[in-house]
C-alpha positions in Angstrom: -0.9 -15.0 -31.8 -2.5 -13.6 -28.4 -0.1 -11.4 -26.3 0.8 -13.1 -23.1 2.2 -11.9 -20.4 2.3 -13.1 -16.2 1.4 -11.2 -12.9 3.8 -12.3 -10.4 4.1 -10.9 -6.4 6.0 -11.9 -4.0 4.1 -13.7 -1.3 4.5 -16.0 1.7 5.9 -13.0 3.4 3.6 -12.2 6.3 3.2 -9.3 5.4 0.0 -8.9 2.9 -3.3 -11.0 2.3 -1.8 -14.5 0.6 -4.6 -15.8 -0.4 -6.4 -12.6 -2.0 -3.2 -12.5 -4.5 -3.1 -15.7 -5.0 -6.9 -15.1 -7.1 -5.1 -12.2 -9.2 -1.9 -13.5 -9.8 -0.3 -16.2 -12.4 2.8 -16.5 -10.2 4.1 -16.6 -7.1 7.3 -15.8 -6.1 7.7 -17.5 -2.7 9.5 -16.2 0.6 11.5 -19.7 1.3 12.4 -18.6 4.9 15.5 -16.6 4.6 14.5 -13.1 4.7 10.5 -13.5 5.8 8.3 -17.1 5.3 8.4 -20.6 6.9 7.4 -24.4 6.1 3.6 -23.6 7.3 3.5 -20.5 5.3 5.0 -21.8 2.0 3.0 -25.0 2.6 -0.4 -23.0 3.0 0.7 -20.6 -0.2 2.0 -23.7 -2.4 -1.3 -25.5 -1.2 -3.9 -22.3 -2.5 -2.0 -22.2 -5.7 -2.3 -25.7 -6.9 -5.6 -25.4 -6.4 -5.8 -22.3 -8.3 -3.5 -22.9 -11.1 -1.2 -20.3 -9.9 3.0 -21.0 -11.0 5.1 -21.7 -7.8 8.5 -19.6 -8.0 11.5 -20.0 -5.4 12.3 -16.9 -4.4 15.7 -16.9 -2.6 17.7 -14.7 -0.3 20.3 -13.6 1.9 19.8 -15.0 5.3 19.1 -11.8 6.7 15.3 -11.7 8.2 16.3 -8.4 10.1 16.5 -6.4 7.4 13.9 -8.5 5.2 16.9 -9.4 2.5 17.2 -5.6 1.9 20.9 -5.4 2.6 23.7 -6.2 0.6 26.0 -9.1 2.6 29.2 -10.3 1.5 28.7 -14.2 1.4 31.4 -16.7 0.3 30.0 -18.0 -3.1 30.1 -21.6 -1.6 28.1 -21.0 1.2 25.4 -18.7 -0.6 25.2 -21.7 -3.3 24.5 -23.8 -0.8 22.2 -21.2 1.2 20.3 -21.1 -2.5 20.1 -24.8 -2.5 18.4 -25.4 0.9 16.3 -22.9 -0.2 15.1 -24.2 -3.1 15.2 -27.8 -1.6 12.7 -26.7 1.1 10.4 -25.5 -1.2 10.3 -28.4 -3.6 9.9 -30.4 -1.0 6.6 -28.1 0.4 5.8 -27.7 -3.4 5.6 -31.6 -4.4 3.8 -32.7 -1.6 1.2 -29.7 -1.9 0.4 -31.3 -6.0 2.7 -28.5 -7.4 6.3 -27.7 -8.3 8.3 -25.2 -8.0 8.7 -23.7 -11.7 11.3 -21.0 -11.7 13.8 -19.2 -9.0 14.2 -15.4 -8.6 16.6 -14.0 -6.1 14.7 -11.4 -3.8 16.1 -7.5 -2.7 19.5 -7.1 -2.2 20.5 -10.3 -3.9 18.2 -9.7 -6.8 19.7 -6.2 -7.0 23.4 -7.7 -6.6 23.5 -10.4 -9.3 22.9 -8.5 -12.2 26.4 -6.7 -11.6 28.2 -9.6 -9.4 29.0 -12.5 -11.3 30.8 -14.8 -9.1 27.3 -14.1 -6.7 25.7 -14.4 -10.0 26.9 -18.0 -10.6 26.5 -19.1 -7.1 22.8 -18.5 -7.1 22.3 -20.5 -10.7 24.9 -23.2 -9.2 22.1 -23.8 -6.6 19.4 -23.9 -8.2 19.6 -26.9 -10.6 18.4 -26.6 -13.9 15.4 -23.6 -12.6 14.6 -20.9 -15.4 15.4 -17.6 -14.4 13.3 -14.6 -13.6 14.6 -11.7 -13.3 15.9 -8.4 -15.3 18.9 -7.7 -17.3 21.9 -8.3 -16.6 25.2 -10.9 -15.2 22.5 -13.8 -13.8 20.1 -13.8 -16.9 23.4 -13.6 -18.9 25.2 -16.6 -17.4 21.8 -18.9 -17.5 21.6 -18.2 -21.0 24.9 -19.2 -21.7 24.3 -22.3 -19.8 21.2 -22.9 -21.6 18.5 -22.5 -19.2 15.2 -20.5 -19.9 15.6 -16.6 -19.0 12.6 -14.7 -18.0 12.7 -11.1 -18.6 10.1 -9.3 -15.8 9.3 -5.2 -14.6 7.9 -3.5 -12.1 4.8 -1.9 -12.2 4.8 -0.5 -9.0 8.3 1.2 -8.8 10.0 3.9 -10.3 13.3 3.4 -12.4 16.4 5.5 -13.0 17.1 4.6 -16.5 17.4 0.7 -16.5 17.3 0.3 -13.0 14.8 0.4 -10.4 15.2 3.6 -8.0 16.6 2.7 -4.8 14.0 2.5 -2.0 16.0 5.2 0.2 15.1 7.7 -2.4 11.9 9.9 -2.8 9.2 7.9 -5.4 10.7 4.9 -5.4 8.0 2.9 -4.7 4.3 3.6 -6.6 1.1 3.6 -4.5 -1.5 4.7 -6.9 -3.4 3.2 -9.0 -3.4 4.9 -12.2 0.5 5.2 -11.8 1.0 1.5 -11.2 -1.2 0.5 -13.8 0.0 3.0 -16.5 3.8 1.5 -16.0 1.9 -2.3 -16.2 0.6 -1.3 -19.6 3.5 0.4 -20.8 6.3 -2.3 -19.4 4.0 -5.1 -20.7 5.0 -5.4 -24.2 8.7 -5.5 -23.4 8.7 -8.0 -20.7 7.1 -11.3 -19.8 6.1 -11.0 -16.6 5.3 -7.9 -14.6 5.7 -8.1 -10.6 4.1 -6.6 -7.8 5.8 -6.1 -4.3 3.2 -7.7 -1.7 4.6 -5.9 0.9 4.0 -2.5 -1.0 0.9 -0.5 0.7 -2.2 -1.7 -1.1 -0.9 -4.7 -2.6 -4.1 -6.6 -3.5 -6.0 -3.4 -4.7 -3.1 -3.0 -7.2 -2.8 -6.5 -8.6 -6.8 -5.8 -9.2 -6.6 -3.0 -10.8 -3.1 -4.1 -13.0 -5.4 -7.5 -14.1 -8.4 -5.8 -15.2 -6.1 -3.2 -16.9 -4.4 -5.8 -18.8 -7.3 -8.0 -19.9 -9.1 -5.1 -20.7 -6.1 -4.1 -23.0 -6.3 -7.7 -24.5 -3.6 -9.4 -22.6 -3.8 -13.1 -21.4 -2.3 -14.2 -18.5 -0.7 -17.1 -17.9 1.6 -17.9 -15.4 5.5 -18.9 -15.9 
Protein backbone atom coordinates (compact mmCIF):
# COMPACT_ATOMS: atom_id res chain seq x y z
CA UNK A 1 0.00 0.00 0.00
CA UNK A 2 1.65 3.50 -0.84
CA UNK A 3 2.00 5.95 2.16
CA UNK A 4 -0.32 8.87 1.71
CA UNK A 5 -0.34 11.74 3.26
CA UNK A 6 -1.86 15.72 2.33
CA UNK A 7 -0.10 19.23 2.39
CA UNK A 8 -2.68 21.63 3.58
CA UNK A 9 -2.07 25.80 4.19
CA UNK A 10 -4.25 28.05 5.07
CA UNK A 11 -5.00 30.42 2.27
CA UNK A 12 -7.38 33.12 1.04
CA UNK A 13 -5.89 35.18 3.73
CA UNK A 14 -4.27 38.18 2.01
CA UNK A 15 -1.51 37.70 3.33
CA UNK A 16 0.83 35.15 1.05
CA UNK A 17 1.00 34.24 -2.75
CA UNK A 18 -2.54 32.11 -3.23
CA UNK A 19 -1.97 30.94 -6.25
CA UNK A 20 1.81 29.79 -5.80
CA UNK A 21 0.44 27.31 -2.87
CA UNK A 22 -2.25 26.42 -4.57
CA UNK A 23 0.55 24.36 -7.20
CA UNK A 24 2.21 22.73 -3.90
CA UNK A 25 -0.59 21.93 -1.87
CA UNK A 26 -3.42 19.02 -1.82
CA UNK A 27 -5.59 21.23 0.37
CA UNK A 28 -6.74 24.31 1.19
CA UNK A 29 -7.90 25.41 4.20
CA UNK A 30 -9.95 28.54 3.34
CA UNK A 31 -10.16 32.06 5.25
CA UNK A 32 -14.22 32.27 4.94
CA UNK A 33 -14.19 36.03 5.97
CA UNK A 34 -14.23 36.02 9.69
CA UNK A 35 -10.87 36.60 10.76
CA UNK A 36 -9.09 37.53 7.10
CA UNK A 37 -10.80 36.56 3.30
CA UNK A 38 -13.93 37.62 1.38
CA UNK A 39 -16.42 36.32 -1.42
CA UNK A 40 -13.80 37.57 -4.26
CA UNK A 41 -10.93 36.04 -2.45
CA UNK A 42 -12.48 32.63 -1.71
CA UNK A 43 -14.04 32.71 -5.17
CA UNK A 44 -10.60 33.38 -6.96
CA UNK A 45 -8.87 30.52 -4.45
CA UNK A 46 -11.97 27.94 -4.83
CA UNK A 47 -11.70 28.83 -8.65
CA UNK A 48 -7.56 27.94 -8.97
CA UNK A 49 -8.14 24.82 -7.05
CA UNK A 50 -10.76 23.18 -9.14
CA UNK A 51 -8.71 23.67 -11.83
CA UNK A 52 -5.82 22.20 -10.06
CA UNK A 53 -7.27 19.35 -8.29
CA UNK A 54 -6.60 20.94 -5.02
CA UNK A 55 -9.29 19.83 -1.80
CA UNK A 56 -11.41 22.86 -0.68
CA UNK A 57 -11.54 23.06 3.29
CA UNK A 58 -13.85 25.57 5.37
CA UNK A 59 -11.79 27.02 7.63
CA UNK A 60 -13.84 28.84 10.25
CA UNK A 61 -13.39 31.40 12.94
CA UNK A 62 -14.11 33.83 15.56
CA UNK A 63 -15.42 36.95 14.04
CA UNK A 64 -12.53 38.79 15.09
CA UNK A 65 -10.51 40.24 11.92
CA UNK A 66 -8.50 42.59 14.36
CA UNK A 67 -6.65 40.19 15.82
CA UNK A 68 -6.76 37.66 12.75
CA UNK A 69 -8.86 34.97 14.91
CA UNK A 70 -5.87 34.82 17.36
CA UNK A 71 -7.76 35.62 20.49
CA UNK A 72 -9.79 33.52 22.50
CA UNK A 73 -13.66 35.17 22.65
CA UNK A 74 -16.26 33.96 24.82
CA UNK A 75 -19.21 33.34 22.22
CA UNK A 76 -22.65 31.93 23.24
CA UNK A 77 -22.56 28.36 21.67
CA UNK A 78 -25.82 29.34 19.67
CA UNK A 79 -24.51 32.18 18.07
CA UNK A 80 -20.92 30.68 17.27
CA UNK A 81 -22.98 27.61 15.65
CA UNK A 82 -24.62 29.77 13.67
CA UNK A 83 -21.46 32.07 13.04
CA UNK A 84 -19.86 28.44 11.87
CA UNK A 85 -22.84 27.95 9.59
CA UNK A 86 -22.75 31.21 7.63
CA UNK A 87 -19.45 30.42 7.33
CA UNK A 88 -19.46 27.31 5.87
CA UNK A 89 -22.70 28.29 3.86
CA UNK A 90 -20.72 31.16 2.09
CA UNK A 91 -18.21 28.95 1.10
CA UNK A 92 -20.32 26.20 -0.36
CA UNK A 93 -21.98 28.50 -1.99
CA UNK A 94 -18.43 30.12 -3.70
CA UNK A 95 -17.25 26.47 -3.84
CA UNK A 96 -20.27 24.89 -5.97
CA UNK A 97 -20.46 27.49 -8.28
CA UNK A 98 -16.51 27.64 -8.86
CA UNK A 99 -16.93 23.32 -10.00
CA UNK A 100 -15.76 22.34 -6.49
CA UNK A 101 -17.03 21.60 -2.94
CA UNK A 102 -16.05 22.28 0.12
CA UNK A 103 -14.63 18.85 1.56
CA UNK A 104 -13.88 19.19 5.16
CA UNK A 105 -13.98 22.14 8.02
CA UNK A 106 -11.14 23.14 10.41
CA UNK A 107 -11.55 25.74 12.92
CA UNK A 108 -8.58 28.37 12.58
CA UNK A 109 -6.34 30.03 15.75
CA UNK A 110 -7.89 30.62 18.75
CA UNK A 111 -10.92 28.48 18.00
CA UNK A 112 -8.82 25.66 16.66
CA UNK A 113 -6.76 25.97 19.80
CA UNK A 114 -10.07 26.25 22.13
CA UNK A 115 -12.09 23.20 20.92
CA UNK A 116 -9.84 20.55 21.77
CA UNK A 117 -10.40 21.43 25.56
CA UNK A 118 -14.01 23.20 25.33
CA UNK A 119 -16.63 20.94 24.54
CA UNK A 120 -19.78 22.88 24.56
CA UNK A 121 -17.50 25.30 21.86
CA UNK A 122 -16.49 22.02 20.61
CA UNK A 123 -20.06 20.93 19.73
CA UNK A 124 -21.15 24.24 18.49
CA UNK A 125 -18.60 24.23 15.77
CA UNK A 126 -19.58 20.40 14.56
CA UNK A 127 -23.40 21.60 15.06
CA UNK A 128 -22.71 24.03 12.23
CA UNK A 129 -21.09 22.38 10.00
CA UNK A 130 -23.41 19.56 8.80
CA UNK A 131 -22.13 16.39 8.21
CA UNK A 132 -18.21 18.01 7.24
CA UNK A 133 -15.15 15.61 8.28
CA UNK A 134 -12.98 17.03 10.71
CA UNK A 135 -9.42 18.26 10.53
CA UNK A 136 -7.81 18.96 13.09
CA UNK A 137 -5.60 17.42 16.16
CA UNK A 138 -6.47 15.59 19.26
CA UNK A 139 -8.72 16.20 21.37
CA UNK A 140 -12.81 17.26 22.55
CA UNK A 141 -13.79 18.28 18.61
CA UNK A 142 -12.18 15.16 16.89
CA UNK A 143 -13.61 13.25 19.90
CA UNK A 144 -17.27 14.32 19.60
CA UNK A 145 -17.29 13.83 15.51
CA UNK A 146 -16.21 10.54 16.09
CA UNK A 147 -18.83 9.74 18.31
CA UNK A 148 -21.23 11.12 15.95
CA UNK A 149 -19.78 9.29 13.24
CA UNK A 150 -18.21 11.70 10.98
CA UNK A 151 -14.68 11.17 9.45
CA UNK A 152 -11.77 12.61 11.81
CA UNK A 153 -8.72 13.88 10.20
CA UNK A 154 -5.70 13.70 12.33
CA UNK A 155 -3.09 16.69 10.94
CA UNK A 156 0.68 18.51 12.35
CA UNK A 157 2.51 21.16 11.91
CA UNK A 158 5.60 21.21 10.17
CA UNK A 159 6.37 24.56 10.71
CA UNK A 160 5.88 25.04 14.58
CA UNK A 161 7.33 23.94 17.57
CA UNK A 162 5.32 21.83 20.16
CA UNK A 163 5.37 21.60 23.97
CA UNK A 164 4.58 17.99 24.40
CA UNK A 165 1.24 17.54 22.52
CA UNK A 166 0.58 20.92 21.94
CA UNK A 167 1.80 23.50 19.70
CA UNK A 168 3.91 26.25 21.52
CA UNK A 169 2.07 29.38 21.94
CA UNK A 170 3.03 32.11 19.41
CA UNK A 171 3.94 34.66 22.31
CA UNK A 172 6.86 32.35 23.20
CA UNK A 173 10.43 32.24 21.73
CA UNK A 174 10.55 29.42 18.66
CA UNK A 175 7.24 28.96 18.31
CA UNK A 176 6.99 29.35 14.91
CA UNK A 177 9.84 27.56 12.32
CA UNK A 178 11.37 29.63 9.47
CA UNK A 179 13.94 27.34 8.08
CA UNK A 180 13.98 25.03 5.85
CA UNK A 181 15.74 22.12 7.10
CA UNK A 182 13.81 22.57 10.43
CA UNK A 183 10.36 22.64 8.84
CA UNK A 184 11.12 19.88 6.67
CA UNK A 185 12.76 17.58 9.26
CA UNK A 186 9.35 17.93 11.58
CA UNK A 187 7.29 17.16 7.86
CA UNK A 188 9.22 13.94 7.68
CA UNK A 189 9.12 13.06 11.12
CA UNK A 190 5.16 14.03 11.87
CA UNK A 191 4.33 12.42 8.52
CA UNK A 192 3.85 8.92 9.53
CA UNK A 193 1.63 9.67 12.46
CA UNK A 194 -0.68 12.08 10.92
CA UNK A 195 -2.68 12.50 7.64
CA UNK A 196 -2.18 15.64 6.65
CA UNK A 197 0.64 18.04 7.59
CA UNK A 198 -0.23 22.02 7.43
CA UNK A 199 1.65 24.94 6.72
CA UNK A 200 0.67 28.53 8.07
CA UNK A 201 0.60 30.79 4.81
CA UNK A 202 0.98 33.69 6.77
CA UNK A 203 4.35 32.28 8.24
CA UNK A 204 7.54 34.18 6.62
CA UNK A 205 8.44 32.17 3.53
CA UNK A 206 5.39 30.27 3.15
CA UNK A 207 5.71 29.17 -0.51
CA UNK A 208 9.52 28.36 -0.24
CA UNK A 209 8.51 25.95 2.56
CA UNK A 210 5.60 24.11 1.03
CA UNK A 211 8.39 23.58 -1.82
CA UNK A 212 10.85 22.35 0.03
CA UNK A 213 8.18 20.10 2.51
CA UNK A 214 6.78 18.44 -1.20
CA UNK A 215 10.04 17.59 -2.66
CA UNK A 216 11.06 16.23 0.82
CA UNK A 217 8.20 14.10 0.97
CA UNK A 218 8.04 12.60 -2.57
CA UNK A 219 11.50 12.24 -2.39
CA UNK A 220 10.96 10.11 0.88
CA UNK A 221 8.30 8.13 -1.17
CA UNK A 222 5.18 9.84 0.03
CA UNK A 223 2.09 10.48 -2.29
CA UNK A 224 -0.01 13.24 -1.89
CA UNK A 225 -3.29 13.43 -2.15
CA UNK A 226 -5.53 15.89 -0.89
CA UNK A 227 -8.40 15.30 1.82
Amino acid sequence: MAAVVDLNADLGEEVTDDEALLGLVTSANVACGYHAGSPAIMRAVCAVAAARGVSVGAQVSYADRANFGRVELEVAPDLLREQVADQVGVLSSIASSEGTEVRYVKPHGALYHRTRDDASQAAAVLAGSGELPVLGMPGALLELAADAGRPVILEGFPDRAYDGDRLRPRGRPGAVLTEDVAIVAQALTLAGSVRSLCLHGDTPGAVAHARAVRAALQGAGWTLVGL
